[in-house]
Structures are given as structure tokens and as C-alpha cells.
C-alpha positions as CSV (number, residue, x, y, z in Angstrom):
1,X,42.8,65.2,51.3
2,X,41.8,62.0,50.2
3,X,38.1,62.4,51.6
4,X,38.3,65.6,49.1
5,X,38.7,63.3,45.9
6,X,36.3,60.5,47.1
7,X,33.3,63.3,47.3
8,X,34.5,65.0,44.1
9,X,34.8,62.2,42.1
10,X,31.0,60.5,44.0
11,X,29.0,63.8,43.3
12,X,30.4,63.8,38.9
13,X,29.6,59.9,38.9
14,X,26.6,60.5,40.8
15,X,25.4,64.1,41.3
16,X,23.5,64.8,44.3
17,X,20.5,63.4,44.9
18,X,17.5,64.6,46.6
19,X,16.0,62.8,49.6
20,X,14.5,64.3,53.0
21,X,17.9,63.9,54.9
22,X,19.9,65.7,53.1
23,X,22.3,68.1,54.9
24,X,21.0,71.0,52.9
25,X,17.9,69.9,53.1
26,X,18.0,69.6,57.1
27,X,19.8,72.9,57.2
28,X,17.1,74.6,55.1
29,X,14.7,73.3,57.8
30,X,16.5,74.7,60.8
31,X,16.3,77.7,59.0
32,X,12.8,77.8,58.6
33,X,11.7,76.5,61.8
34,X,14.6,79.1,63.8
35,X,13.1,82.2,61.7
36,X,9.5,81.7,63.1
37,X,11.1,81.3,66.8
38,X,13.7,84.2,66.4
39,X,11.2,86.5,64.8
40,X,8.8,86.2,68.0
41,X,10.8,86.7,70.4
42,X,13.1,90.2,68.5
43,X,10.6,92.5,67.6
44,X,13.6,94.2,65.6
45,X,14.0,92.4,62.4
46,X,17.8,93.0,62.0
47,X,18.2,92.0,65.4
48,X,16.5,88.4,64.7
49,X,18.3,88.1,61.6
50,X,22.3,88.6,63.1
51,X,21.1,85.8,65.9
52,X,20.5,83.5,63.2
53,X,22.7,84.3,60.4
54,X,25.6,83.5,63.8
55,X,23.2,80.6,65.3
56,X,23.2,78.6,62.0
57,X,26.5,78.3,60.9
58,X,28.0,77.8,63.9
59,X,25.6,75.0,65.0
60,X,26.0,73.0,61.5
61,X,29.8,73.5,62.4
62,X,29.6,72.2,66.0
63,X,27.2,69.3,65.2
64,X,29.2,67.6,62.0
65,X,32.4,68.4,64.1
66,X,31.0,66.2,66.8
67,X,29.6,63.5,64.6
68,X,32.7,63.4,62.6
69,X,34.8,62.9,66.0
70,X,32.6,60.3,67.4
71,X,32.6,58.7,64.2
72,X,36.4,58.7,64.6
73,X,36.3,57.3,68.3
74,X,34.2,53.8,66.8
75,X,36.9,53.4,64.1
76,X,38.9,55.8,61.8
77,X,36.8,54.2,58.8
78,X,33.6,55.5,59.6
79,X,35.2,59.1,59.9
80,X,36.7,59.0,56.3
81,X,33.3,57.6,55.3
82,X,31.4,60.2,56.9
83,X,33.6,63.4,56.2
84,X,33.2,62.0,52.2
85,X,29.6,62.1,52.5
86,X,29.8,65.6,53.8
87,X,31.4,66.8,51.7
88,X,30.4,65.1,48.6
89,X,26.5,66.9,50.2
90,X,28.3,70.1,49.9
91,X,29.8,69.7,45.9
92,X,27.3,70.8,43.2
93,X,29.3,70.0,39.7
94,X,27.1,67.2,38.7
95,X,23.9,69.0,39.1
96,X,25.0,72.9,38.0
97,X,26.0,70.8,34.3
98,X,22.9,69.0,34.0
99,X,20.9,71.8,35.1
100,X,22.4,74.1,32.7
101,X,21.9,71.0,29.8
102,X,18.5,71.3,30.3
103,X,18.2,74.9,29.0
104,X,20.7,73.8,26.5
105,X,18.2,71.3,25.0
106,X,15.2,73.0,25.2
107,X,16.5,76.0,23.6
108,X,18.2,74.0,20.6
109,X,14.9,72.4,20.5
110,X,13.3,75.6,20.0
111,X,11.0,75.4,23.3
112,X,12.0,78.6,24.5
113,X,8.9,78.4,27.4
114,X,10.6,75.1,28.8
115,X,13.7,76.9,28.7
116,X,13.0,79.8,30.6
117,X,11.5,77.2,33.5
118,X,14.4,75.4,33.5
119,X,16.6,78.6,33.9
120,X,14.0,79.4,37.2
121,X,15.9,76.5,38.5
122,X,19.4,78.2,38.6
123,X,18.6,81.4,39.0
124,X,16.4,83.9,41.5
125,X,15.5,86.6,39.2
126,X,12.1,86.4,36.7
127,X,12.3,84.4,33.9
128,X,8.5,84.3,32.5
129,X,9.4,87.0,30.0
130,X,13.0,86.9,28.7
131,X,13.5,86.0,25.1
132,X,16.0,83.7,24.0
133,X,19.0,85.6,24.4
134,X,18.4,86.6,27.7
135,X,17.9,83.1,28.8
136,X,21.0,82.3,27.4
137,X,23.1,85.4,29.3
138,X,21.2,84.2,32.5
139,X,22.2,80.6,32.2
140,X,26.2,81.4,31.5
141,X,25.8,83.6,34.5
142,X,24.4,81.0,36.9
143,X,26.8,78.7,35.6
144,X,29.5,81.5,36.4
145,X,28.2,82.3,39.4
146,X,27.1,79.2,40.7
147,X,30.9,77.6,40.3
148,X,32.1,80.0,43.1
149,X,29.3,78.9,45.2
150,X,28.4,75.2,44.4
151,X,32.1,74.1,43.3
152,X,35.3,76.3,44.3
153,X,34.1,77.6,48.0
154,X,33.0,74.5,49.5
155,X,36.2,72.9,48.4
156,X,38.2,75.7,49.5
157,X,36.7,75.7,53.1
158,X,37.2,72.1,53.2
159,X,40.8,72.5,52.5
160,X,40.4,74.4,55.5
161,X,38.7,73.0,58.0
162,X,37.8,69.9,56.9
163,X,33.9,68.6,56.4
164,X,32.5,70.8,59.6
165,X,34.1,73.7,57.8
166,X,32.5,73.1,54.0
167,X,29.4,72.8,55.8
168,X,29.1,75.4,57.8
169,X,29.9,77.2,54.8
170,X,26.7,75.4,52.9
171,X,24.6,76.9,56.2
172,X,25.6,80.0,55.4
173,X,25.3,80.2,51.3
174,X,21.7,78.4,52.0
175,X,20.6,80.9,54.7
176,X,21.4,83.7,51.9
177,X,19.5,81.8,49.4
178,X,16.6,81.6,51.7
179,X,16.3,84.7,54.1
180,X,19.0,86.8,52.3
181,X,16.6,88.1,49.4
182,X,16.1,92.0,48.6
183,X,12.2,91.3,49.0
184,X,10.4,93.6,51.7
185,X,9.9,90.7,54.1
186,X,13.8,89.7,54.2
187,X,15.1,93.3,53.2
188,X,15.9,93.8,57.7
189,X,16.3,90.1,58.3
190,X,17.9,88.9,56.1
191,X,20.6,91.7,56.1
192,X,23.1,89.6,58.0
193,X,22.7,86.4,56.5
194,X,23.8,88.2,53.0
195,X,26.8,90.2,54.1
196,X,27.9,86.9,56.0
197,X,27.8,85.2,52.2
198,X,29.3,88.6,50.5
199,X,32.5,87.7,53.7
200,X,32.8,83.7,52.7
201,X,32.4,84.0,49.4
202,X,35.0,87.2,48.8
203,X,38.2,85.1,48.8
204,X,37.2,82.6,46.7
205,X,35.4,84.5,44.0
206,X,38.7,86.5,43.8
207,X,40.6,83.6,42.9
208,X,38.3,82.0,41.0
209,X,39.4,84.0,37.8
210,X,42.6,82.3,37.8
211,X,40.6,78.4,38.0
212,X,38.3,80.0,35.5
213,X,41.6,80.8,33.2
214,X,43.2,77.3,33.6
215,X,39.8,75.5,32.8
216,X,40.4,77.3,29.4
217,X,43.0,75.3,28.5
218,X,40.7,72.1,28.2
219,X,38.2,73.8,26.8
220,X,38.6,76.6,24.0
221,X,42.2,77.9,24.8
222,X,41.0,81.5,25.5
223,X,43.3,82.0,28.8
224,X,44.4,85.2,28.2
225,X,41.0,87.1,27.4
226,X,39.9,85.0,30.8
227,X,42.6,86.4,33.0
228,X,42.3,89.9,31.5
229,X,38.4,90.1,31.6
230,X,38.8,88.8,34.8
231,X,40.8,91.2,36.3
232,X,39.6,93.9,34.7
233,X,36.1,94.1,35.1
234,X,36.2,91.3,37.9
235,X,38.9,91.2,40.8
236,X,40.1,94.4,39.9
237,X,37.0,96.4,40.7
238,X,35.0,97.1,43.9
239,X,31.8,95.1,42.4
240,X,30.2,92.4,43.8
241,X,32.0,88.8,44.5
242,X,29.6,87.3,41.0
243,X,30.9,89.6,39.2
244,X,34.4,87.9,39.2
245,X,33.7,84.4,37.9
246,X,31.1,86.3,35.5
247,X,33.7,88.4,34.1
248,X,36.0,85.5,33.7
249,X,33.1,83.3,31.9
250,X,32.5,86.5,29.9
251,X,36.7,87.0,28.6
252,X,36.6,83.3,28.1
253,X,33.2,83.3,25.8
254,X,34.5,86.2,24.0
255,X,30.5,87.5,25.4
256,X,29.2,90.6,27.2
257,X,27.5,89.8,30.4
258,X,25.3,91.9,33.1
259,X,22.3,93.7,32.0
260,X,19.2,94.5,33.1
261,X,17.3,91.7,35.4
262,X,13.8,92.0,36.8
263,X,13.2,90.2,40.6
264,X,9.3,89.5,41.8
265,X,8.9,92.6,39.5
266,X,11.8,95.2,40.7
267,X,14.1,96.2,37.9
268,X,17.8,96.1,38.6
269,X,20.5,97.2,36.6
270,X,24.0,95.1,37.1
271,X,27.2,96.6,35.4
272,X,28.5,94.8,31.9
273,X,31.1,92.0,32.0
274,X,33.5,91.7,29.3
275,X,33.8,92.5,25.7
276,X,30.5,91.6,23.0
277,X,32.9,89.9,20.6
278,X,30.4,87.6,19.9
279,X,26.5,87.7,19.4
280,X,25.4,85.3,22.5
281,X,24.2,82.0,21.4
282,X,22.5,78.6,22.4
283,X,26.0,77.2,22.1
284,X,27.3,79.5,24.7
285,X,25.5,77.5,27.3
286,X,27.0,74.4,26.7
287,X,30.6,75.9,26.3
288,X,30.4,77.5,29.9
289,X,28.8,74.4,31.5
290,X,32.0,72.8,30.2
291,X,34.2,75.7,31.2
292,X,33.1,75.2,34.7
293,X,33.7,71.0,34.5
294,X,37.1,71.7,33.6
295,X,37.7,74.8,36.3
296,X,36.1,72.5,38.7
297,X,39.0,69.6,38.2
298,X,41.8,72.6,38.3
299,X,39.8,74.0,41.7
300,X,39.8,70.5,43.6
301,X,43.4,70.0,42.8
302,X,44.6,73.9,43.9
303,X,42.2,72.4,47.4
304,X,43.9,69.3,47.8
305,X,47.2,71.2,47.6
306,X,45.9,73.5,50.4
307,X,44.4,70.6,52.4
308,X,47.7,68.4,52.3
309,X,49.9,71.9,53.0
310,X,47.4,72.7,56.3
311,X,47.9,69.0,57.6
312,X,51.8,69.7,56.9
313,X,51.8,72.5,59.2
314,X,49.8,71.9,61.6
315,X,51.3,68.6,62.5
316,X,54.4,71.1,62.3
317,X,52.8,73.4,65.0
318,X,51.4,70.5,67.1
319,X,54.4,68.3,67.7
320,X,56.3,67.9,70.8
321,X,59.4,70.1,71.7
């Protein structure tokens, strides 16, 4: 559990950098080179897809599981150093803020064009057109969105199973990012690779309304209208695992969320989050990039709890009659 807050606190000192070696990076190219093999030798799209969407994950898993144990078999150091590089690869608080800053200052600066490219950053759907309102709904709701994916999950899977666990986890959010897209080319493949997200993703989005809540209290105070929201249009319906943190974001903001969003041109209609209590405004962006800080320190001590609970029990389980 300590390797958890050695990566947490690295990645808000120092974000995460980019460089060629970087785990994601790496997986994002075993991705790419597997697709081209798989997809010669399936004819069937799906088919090629399932193989790799299974293939990826557990490989990642497998190969950090075996550089973490040699690691531990030159001296238990190195492991400890390792598994907190791992798994400070796999946190995202850092960059999600300063990402979402970004379209904070360009809007306040009134360069709504730089905005909107900044906003292609954090999110998939088209940006090239939205007014100034829009880019601001779009940026809470990567920020929303993104805190289940870049902060809460891998920190709940490492609670779990340690660094081969959070990235394995990574493997699969990436191959979703990547090959799990509603376009005509990935619409068969990538089938797989997004329901495998929409399974590792649907118990932590569910609790992430209750992180959401508590990050309230270092931030505006709004716990109730979080929890509610949350619940109500959130964990308490049969919609999609963003639509949890989104509707917690949205009770917390006193905002409406959802809307219409256009991808590579295709309209698409996602239900409405939360109450419009407020007209959404430029300083909405930089209240929900500090919502999700404070969520963030409430998330990595609710997976610290979990990680020093599984060690409890399993050295329970594993010791001699």
C-alpha cells in the first residue's frame, strides 16, 4: 500500500510525462502491431477483435507480473521501485487538471478556437464547431468521465492485484480508446475490446458517486445534490458507466449535462445529467477540475484501505495450519 502513495503522490508532483517507453505508450504499440497480424489471419472481424481484446490484457498482466517478481528475486527494493513506477504510469491526476486548465485559460482569455483544440485533447467526439458553452459541458464531462478512468479504476485494481493488475487494466481502457470506437472500421472489431471496458470500468463508476460526494466537502460543500444526482440519474439507472461520475459532477455543479455530440460527423443524442440550476460557465471548468483533485485524494485513501484489507486476508488465507 505504500507503493500506492509513492505513485500518487510522484504523478501530482510530477504528472506523467511522455517519452517512447512508456507503458501506455508500449501497450498502444502492441496494439497496433497485434491488429494488423490478427486481422490477417480472422477473416471475421469480431472474431480478431475477442483474440485481442483477451491477448492484450492478459499479456501486460503476465509480463509486469514477471518483471515485478524478478525484480523481487534481485532485492525487495527494486520491486517497491518498480511496482511505484507502474503504477504511478497508470495514474492520470496531474495531467486530466492541467489538460482541463488549458481550456480554462483559453476560454477566460476569450480564444474560443484554442479552446475547442484543447478540449480535442480530452475528448473523442468533434470539437471544430461547438460554441462556448458546449466546450465548457464537454470539458466538465471529460473531467467527470475521465476520473473513473484515469484516477479511481487504476487505483481500485491496484488495490487488487497490485501493479500487474492496474496495468492490465490500462491495456484494456487503451485498447477501447484505440480499437473500441463506433466508426465503420472498428464497429466488428472493436466490439470486444469496448464491452471488456463497459465490465472493468462498471464497479468503479458505480462507486465513484460516493468519492465524487466526499470531494465536495473540500471543494463547494454541495454533498447532498452529489449523492442525489448521483444516484438518481447515475447508479440508479441502467445508463452507461460515464454517466455516473457525470451525474455526480452535474448534482455537485448545480449543472445539466448530456446533450447532443457529433463523432467524425454522426450525431448522437446522450440522456441529460442533473438539474440546470445554473447557466454553465467558464468557471465551471475549473470547479470540476478541482472537484476531481479533491475525489482523487478521498479515492486513493478508500484504495489503500482495500489494498492493506486484501494483504490482511490473504496472509489470513495463506498461513500455515
Amino acid at each position: 500500500m505504500f507503493e500506492l502513495l509513492a505513485a500518487f503522490v510522484l504523478d501530482r508532483i510530477f504528472g506523467d510525462p511522455v517519452y517512447g517507453w512508456h507503458p501506455v505508450r508500449l501497450i498502444g504499440g502492441w496494439i497496433t502491431k497485434t491488429e494488423k497480424w490478427l486481422r490477417s489471419l480472422f477473416p471475421r472481424e469480431r472474431t480478431a477483435g475477442l483474440i485481442q481484446a483477451v491477448l492484450i490484457p492478459l499479456a501486460t498482466w503476465v509480463f509486469v507480473s514477471f518483471l515485478c517478481e524478478a525484480a523481487f528475486q534481485i532485492h525487495p527494493a527494486l520491486k517497491f521501485s518498480l511496482t511505484v513506477y507502474f503504477l504511478y504510469s497508470a495514474i492520470a491526476v496531474k495531467d486530466l487538471k492541467d489538460e482541463a486548465r488549458r481550456v480554462y485559460a483559453a476560454i477566460t482569455k476569450r480564444k474560443l478556437e484554442a479552446a475547442r483544440k484543447n478540449l480535442s485533447r480530452l475528448v473523442g467526439r468533434d470539437t471544430v464547431n461547438l460554441d462556448e458553452e458546449e466546450v465548457i459541458r464537454g470539458t466538465v464531462e471529460a473531467v467527470a468521465e475521465s476520473f473513473v478512468d484515469g484516477v479511481w479504476s487504476p487505483l481500485f485494481y491496484a488495490a487488487l492485484g497490485g501493479a500487474p493488475l492496474a496495468m492490465a487494466y490500462k491495456a484494456v481502457n487503451t485498447l477501447d480508446s484505440m480499437v473500441g470506437l463506433r466508426t465503420p472500421k472498428y464497429r466488428e472489431f472493436g466490439r470486444a475490446a469496448a464491452k471488456l471496458d463497459e465490465i472493468a470500468n462498471w464497479i468503479p463508476a458505480r462507486l465513484s458517486w460516493f468519492l465524487i460526494g466526499l470531494g465536495t466537502l473540500l471543494v463547494n460543500g454541495r454533498i447532498r445534490e452529489a449523492w442525489r444526482v448521483g444516484l438518481e440519474h447515475g447508479s440508479g439507472t441502467g445508463l452507461s458507466n460515464s454517466a455516473v461520475p457525470e451525474a455526480a459532477f452535474a448534482g455537485a455543479l448545480g449543472v445539466q449535462l448530456g446533450g447532443t455530440n457529433f463523432y467524425q460527423g454522426e450525431k448522437v443524442e446522450t440522456p441529460k445529467l442533473g438539474y440546470p440550476m445554473r447557466t454553465l460557465e467558464s468557471g465551471h471548468i475549473r470547479e470540476a477540475y478541482q472537484l476531481m483533485s479533491a475525489s482523487a485524494w478521498f479515492a486513493l485513501g478508500i484504495a489503500v484501505l482495500l489494498r492493506a484489507a486484501f494483504l490482511f486476508f490473504t496472509a489470513r488465507i495463506t498461513q500455515p495450519l
